[in-house]
Backbone bond lengths (Angstrom), bond angles and torsions (degrees), N, CA, C in turn:
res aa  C-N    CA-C-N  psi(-1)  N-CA   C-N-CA  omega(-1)  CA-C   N-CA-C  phi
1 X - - - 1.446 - - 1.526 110.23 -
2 X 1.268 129.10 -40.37 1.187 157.87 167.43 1.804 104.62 -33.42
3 X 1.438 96.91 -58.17 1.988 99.66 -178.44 0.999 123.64 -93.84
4 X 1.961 103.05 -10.25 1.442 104.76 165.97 1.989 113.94 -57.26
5 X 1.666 92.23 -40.51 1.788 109.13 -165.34 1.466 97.99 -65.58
6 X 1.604 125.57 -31.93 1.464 113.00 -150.43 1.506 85.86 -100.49
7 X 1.714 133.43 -25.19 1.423 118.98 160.86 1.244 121.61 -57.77
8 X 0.931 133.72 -24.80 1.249 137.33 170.75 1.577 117.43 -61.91
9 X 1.088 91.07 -54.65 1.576 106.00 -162.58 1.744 81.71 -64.66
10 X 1.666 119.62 -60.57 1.591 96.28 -172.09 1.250 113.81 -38.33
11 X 1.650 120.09 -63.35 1.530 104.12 -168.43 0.787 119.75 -72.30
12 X 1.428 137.11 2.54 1.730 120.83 163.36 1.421 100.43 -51.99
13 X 1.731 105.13 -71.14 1.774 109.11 174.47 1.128 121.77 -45.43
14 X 0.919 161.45 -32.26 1.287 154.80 159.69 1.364 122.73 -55.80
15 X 1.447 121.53 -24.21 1.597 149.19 -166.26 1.268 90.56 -87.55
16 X 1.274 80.95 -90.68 2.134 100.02 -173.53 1.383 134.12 -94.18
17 X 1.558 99.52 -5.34 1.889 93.89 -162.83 1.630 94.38 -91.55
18 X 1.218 95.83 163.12 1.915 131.98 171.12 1.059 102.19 -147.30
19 X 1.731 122.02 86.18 1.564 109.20 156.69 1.401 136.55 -77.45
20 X 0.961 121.25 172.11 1.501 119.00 179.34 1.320 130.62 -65.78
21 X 0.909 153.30 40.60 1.866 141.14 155.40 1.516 102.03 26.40
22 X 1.065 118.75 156.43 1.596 138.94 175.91 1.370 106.28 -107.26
23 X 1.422 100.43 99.37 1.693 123.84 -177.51 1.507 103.92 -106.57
24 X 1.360 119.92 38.48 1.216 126.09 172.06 1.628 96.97 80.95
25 X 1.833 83.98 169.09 2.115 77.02 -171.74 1.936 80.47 -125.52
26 X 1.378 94.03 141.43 1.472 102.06 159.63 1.570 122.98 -110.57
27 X 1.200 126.67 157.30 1.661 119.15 -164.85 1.383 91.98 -98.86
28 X 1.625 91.83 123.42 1.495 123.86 156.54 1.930 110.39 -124.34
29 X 1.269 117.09 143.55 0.977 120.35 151.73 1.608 119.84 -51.45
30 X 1.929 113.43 147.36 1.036 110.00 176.33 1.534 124.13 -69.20
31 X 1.756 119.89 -18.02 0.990 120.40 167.29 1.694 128.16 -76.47
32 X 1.682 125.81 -10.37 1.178 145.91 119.71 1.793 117.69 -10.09
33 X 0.695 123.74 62.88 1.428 112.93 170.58 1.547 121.76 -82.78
34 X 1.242 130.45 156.49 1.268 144.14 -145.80 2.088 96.98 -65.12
35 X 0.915 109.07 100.27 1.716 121.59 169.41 1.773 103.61 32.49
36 X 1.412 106.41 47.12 1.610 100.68 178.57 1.761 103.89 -105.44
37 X 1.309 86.99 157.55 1.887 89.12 -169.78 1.788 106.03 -81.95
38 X 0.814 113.50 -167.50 1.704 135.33 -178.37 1.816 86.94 -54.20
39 X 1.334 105.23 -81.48 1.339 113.12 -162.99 1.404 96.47 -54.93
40 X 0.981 146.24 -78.96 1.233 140.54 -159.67 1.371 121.40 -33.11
41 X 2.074 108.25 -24.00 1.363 100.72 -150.23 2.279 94.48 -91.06
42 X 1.474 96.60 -11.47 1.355 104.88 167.38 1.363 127.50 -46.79
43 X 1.489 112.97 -33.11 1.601 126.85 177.78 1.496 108.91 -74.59
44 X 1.104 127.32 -6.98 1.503 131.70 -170.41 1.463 120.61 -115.82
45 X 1.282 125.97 113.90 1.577 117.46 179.94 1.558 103.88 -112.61
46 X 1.311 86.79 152.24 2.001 93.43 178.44 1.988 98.63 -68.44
47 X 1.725 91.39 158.78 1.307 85.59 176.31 1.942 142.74 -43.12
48 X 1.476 72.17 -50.77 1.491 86.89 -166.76 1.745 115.20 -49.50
49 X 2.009 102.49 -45.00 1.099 99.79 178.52 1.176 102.04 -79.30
50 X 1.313 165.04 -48.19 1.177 144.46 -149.71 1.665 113.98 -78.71
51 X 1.528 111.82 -13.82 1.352 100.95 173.81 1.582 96.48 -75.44
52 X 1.096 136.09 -25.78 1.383 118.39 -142.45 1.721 88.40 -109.90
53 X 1.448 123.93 -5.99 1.479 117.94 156.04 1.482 95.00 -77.90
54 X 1.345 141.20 -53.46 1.349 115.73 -157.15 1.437 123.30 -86.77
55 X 1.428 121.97 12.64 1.274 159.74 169.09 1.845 98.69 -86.92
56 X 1.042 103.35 -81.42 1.696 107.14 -173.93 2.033 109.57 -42.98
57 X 1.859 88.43 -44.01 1.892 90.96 -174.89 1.617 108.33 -95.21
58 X 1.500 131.87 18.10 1.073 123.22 -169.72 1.382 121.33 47.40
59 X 1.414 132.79 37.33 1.407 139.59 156.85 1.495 131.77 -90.85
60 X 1.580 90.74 154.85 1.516 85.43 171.57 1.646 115.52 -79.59
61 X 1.372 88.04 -172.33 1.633 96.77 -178.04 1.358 114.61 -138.81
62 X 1.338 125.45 146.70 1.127 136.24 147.64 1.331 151.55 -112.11
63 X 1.158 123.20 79.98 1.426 119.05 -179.96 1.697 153.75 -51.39
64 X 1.190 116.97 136.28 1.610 97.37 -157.36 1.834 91.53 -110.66
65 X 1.168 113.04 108.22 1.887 105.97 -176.16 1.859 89.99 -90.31
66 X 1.234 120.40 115.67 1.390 114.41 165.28 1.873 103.19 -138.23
67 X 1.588 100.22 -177.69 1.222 113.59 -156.40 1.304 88.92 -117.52
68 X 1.507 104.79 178.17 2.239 104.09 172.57 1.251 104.07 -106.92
69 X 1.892 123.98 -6.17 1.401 116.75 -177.80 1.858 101.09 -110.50
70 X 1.209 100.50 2.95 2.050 85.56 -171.97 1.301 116.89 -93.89
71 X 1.135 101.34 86.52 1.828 122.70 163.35 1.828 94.92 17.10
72 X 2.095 106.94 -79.70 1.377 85.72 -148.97 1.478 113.65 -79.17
73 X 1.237 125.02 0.75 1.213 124.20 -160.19 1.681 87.48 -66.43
74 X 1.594 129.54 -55.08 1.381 120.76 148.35 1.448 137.29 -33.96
75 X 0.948 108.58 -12.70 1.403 88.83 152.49 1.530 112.85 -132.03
76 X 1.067 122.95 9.43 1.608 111.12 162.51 2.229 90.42 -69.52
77 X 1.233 115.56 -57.33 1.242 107.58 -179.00 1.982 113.12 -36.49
78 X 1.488 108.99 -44.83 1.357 107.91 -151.85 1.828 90.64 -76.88
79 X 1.386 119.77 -39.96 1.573 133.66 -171.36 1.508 105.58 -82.30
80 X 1.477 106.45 -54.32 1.635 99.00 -160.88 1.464 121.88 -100.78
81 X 1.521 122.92 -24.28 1.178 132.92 151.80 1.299 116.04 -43.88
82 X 1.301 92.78 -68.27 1.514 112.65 -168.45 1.929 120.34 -40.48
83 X 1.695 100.53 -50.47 1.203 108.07 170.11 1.839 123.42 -40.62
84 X 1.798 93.63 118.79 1.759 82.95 171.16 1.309 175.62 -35.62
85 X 1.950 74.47 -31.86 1.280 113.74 -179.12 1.945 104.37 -81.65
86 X 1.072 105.98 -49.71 1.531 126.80 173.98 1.339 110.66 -30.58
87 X 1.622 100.67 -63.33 1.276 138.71 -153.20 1.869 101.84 -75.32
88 X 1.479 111.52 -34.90 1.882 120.38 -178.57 1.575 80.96 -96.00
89 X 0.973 170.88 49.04 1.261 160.93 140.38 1.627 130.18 -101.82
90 X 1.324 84.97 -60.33 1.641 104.09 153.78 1.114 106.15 -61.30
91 X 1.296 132.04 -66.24 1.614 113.45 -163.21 1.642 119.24 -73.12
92 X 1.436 115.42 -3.38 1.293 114.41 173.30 1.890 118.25 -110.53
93 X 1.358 94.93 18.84 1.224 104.83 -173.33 1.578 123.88 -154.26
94 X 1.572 111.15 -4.64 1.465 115.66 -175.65 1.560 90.82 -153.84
95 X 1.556 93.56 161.11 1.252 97.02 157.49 1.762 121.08 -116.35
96 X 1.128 106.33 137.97 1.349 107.26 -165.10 1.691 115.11 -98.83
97 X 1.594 92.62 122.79 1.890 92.04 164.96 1.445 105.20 -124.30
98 X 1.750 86.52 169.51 1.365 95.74 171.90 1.578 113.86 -142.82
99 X 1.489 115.80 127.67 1.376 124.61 173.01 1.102 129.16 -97.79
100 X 1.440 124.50 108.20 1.691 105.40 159.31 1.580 122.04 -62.66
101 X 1.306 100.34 119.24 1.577 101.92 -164.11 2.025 106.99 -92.46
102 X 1.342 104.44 29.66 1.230 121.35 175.33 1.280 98.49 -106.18
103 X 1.281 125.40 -43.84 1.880 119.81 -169.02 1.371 125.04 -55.83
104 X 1.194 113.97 106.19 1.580 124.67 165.87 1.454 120.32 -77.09
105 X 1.538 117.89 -2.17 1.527 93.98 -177.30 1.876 110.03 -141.84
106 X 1.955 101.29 29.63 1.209 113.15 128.83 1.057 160.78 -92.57
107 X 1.156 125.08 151.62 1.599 106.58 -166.18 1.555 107.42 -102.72
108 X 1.347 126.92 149.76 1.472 110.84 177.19 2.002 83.28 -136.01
109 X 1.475 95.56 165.84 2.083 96.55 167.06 1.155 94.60 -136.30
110 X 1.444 110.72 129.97 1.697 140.90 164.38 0.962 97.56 -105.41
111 X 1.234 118.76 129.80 1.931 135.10 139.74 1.874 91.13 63.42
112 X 1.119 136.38 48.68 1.082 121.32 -171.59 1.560 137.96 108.00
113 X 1.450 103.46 -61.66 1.656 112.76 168.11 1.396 106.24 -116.96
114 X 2.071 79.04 157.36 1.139 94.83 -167.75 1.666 109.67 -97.42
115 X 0.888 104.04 166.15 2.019 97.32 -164.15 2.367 102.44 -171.77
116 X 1.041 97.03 122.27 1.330 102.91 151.04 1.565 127.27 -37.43
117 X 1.228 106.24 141.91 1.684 122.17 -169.07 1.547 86.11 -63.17
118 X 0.932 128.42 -49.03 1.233 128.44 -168.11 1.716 118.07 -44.44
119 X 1.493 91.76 -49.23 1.611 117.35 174.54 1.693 111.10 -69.95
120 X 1.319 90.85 -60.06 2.256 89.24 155.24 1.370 121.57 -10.38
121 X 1.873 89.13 -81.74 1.462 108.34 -161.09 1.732 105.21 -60.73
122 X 1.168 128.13 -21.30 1.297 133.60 169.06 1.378 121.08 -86.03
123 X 1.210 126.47 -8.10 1.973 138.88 164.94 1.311 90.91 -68.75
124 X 1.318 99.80 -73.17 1.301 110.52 -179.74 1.522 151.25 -48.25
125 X 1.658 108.57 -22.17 1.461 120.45 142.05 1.612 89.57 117.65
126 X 1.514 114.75 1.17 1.589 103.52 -173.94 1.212 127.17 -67.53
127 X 1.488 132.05 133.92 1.356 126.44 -136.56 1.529 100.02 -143.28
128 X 1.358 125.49 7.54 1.464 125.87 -159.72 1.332 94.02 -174.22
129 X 1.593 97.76 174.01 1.656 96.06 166.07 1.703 103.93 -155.46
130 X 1.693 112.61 161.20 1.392 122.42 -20.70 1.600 116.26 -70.60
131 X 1.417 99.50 163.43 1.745 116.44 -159.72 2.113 86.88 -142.35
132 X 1.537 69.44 107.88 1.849 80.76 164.73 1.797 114.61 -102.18
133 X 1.510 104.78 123.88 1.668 105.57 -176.34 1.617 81.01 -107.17
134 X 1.743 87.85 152.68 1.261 123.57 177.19 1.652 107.12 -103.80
135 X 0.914 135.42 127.03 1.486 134.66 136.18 1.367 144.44 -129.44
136 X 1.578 127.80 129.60 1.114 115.76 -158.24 1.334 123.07 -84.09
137 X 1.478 130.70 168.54 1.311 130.67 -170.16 1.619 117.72 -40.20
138 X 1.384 140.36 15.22 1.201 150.78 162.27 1.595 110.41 -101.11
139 X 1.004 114.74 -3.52 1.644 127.27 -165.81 1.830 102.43 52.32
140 X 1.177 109.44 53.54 1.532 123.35 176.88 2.196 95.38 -98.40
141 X 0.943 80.51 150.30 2.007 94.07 174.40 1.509 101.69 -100.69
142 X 1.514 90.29 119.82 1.437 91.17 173.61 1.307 101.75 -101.95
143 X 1.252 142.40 -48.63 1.188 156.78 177.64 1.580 137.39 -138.46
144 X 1.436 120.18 149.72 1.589 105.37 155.06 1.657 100.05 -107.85
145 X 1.241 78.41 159.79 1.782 90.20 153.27 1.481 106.84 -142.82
146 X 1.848 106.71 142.65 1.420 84.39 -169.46 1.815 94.25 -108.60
147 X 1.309 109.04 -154.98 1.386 105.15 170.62 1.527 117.81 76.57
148 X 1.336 107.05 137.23 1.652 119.32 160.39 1.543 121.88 -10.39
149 X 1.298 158.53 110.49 1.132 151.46 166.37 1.620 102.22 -113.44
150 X 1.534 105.36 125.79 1.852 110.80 163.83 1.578 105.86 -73.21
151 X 1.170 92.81 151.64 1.416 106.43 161.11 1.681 120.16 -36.72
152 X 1.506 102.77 -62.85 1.784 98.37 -168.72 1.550 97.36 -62.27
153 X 1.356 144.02 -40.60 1.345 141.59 170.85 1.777 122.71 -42.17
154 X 1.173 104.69 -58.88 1.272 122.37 -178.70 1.997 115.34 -71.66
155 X 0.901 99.57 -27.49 1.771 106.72 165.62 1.319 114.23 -64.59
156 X 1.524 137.07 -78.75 1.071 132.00 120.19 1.682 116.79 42.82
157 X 1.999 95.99 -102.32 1.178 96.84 170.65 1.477 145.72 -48.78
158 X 1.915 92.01 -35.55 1.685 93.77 173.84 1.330 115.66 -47.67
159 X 1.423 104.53 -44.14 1.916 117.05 -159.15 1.522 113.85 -79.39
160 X 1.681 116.77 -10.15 1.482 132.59 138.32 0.924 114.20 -63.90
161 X 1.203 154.05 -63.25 1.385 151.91 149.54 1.702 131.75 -10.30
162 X 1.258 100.27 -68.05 1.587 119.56 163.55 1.493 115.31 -65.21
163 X 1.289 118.82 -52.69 1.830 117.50 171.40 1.878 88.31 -47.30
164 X 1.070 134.24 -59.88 1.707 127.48 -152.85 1.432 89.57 106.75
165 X 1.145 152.49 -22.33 1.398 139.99 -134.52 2.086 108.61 -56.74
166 X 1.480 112.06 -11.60 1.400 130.23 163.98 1.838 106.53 -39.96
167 X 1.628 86.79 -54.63 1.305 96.87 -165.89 1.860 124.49 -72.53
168 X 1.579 112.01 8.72 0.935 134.34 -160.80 1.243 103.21 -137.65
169 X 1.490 131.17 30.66 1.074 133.45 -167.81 1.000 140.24 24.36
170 X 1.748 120.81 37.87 0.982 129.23 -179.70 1.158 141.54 -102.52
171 X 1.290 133.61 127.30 2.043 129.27 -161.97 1.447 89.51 -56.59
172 X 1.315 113.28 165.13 1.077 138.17 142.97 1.499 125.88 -82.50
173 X 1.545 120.47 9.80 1.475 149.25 168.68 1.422 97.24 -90.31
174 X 1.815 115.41 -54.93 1.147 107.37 -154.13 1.605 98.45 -93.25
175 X 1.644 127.15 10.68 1.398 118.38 -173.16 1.676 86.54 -98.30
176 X 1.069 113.30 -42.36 1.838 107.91 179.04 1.639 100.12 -58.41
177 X 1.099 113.95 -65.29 2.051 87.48 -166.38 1.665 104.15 -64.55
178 X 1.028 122.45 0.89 1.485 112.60 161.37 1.151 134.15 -87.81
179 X 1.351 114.43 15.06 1.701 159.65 -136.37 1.782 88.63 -3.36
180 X 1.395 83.41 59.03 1.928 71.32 144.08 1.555 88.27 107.62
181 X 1.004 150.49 -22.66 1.303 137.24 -161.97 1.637 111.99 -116.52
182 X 0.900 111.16 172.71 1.891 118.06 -140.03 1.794 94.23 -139.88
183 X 1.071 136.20 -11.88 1.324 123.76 -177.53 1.784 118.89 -93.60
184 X 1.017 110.94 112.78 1.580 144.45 -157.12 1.089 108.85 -76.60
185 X 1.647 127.65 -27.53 1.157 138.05 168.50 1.600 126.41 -53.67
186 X 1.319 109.18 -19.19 1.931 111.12 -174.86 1.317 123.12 85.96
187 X 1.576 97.18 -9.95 1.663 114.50 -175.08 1.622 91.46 -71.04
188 X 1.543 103.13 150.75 1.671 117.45 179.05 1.478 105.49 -127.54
């Protein structure tokens, strides 16, 4: 199940991603998120509380690991956040955080300990930026993906995500030519 998630995740990157290069880091606070407006910054909860909303509401989660200098993590925000459709999806179906995965002198608690985003983004395997982690309604990691995602890509994925269709051993190759549907059985 494991190489099914990390094949995937390659060809997403390979498909769609552009991660960020290290163009130097400039100091932003972790509550600073990457050039998002007022409204935007409503869609985003710090870790701690949003695990313990998606814990309390039985949701999944999605995480946004970005930097304050990586180009695309700005514009997946300015393109892919931003989008409406994106934007009513997530909020009716995930709960959304966001980490600066540069911060050393927050604290966040996973599964027990407490550890810096920094330390996160490295549990977690994040290797680029931006890097969206998946986890399911147990606050279990199903995946990262790192890299740029468009909108028409990333919709898609949410609704792979939310079906579970992971949990049914199913590609995310084989949920697109099924345009969208997740049942493995052949039944129509």
């Amino acid at each position: 199940m494991k190489k099914t998630f990390a094949l995937l995740a390659a060809a997403l990157c390979i498909a769609i991603a552009m991660g960020c290069g290290d163009q130097g880091s400039s100091k932003k606070t972790a509550e600073t998120a990457v050039g998002e407006s007022a409204a935007g910054a409503a869609m985003w909860l710090p870790f701690n509380e949003g695990m313990a909303l998606a814990a309390k509401e039985n949701r999944q989660v999605v995480i946004d690991f970005y930097t304050s200098w990586c180009h695309w993590c700005k514009v997946m925000d300015r393109e892919t956040f931003a989008d409406p459709e994106v934007k009513k999806y997530l909020a009716e179906n995930f709960v959304t955080i966001r980490i600066n995965a540069e911060s050393t002198t927050e604290k966040v608690k996973y599964k027990g300990q407490e550890m810096t985003p920094v330390a996160l983004a490295r549990a977690f395997g994040v290797r680029g930026f931006p890097s969206l982690a998946y986890l399911d309604r147990t606050g279990e990691l199903v995946w990262v993906v790192p890299g740029f995602v468009p909108a028409k890509t990333f919709l898609p994925f949410l609704r792979y995500m939310q079906m579970e269709c992971y949990k049914q051993q199913m590609s995310f190759e084989d949920f697109m030519k099924k345009k969208g549907e997740c049942d493995t059985t052949g039944a129509i």
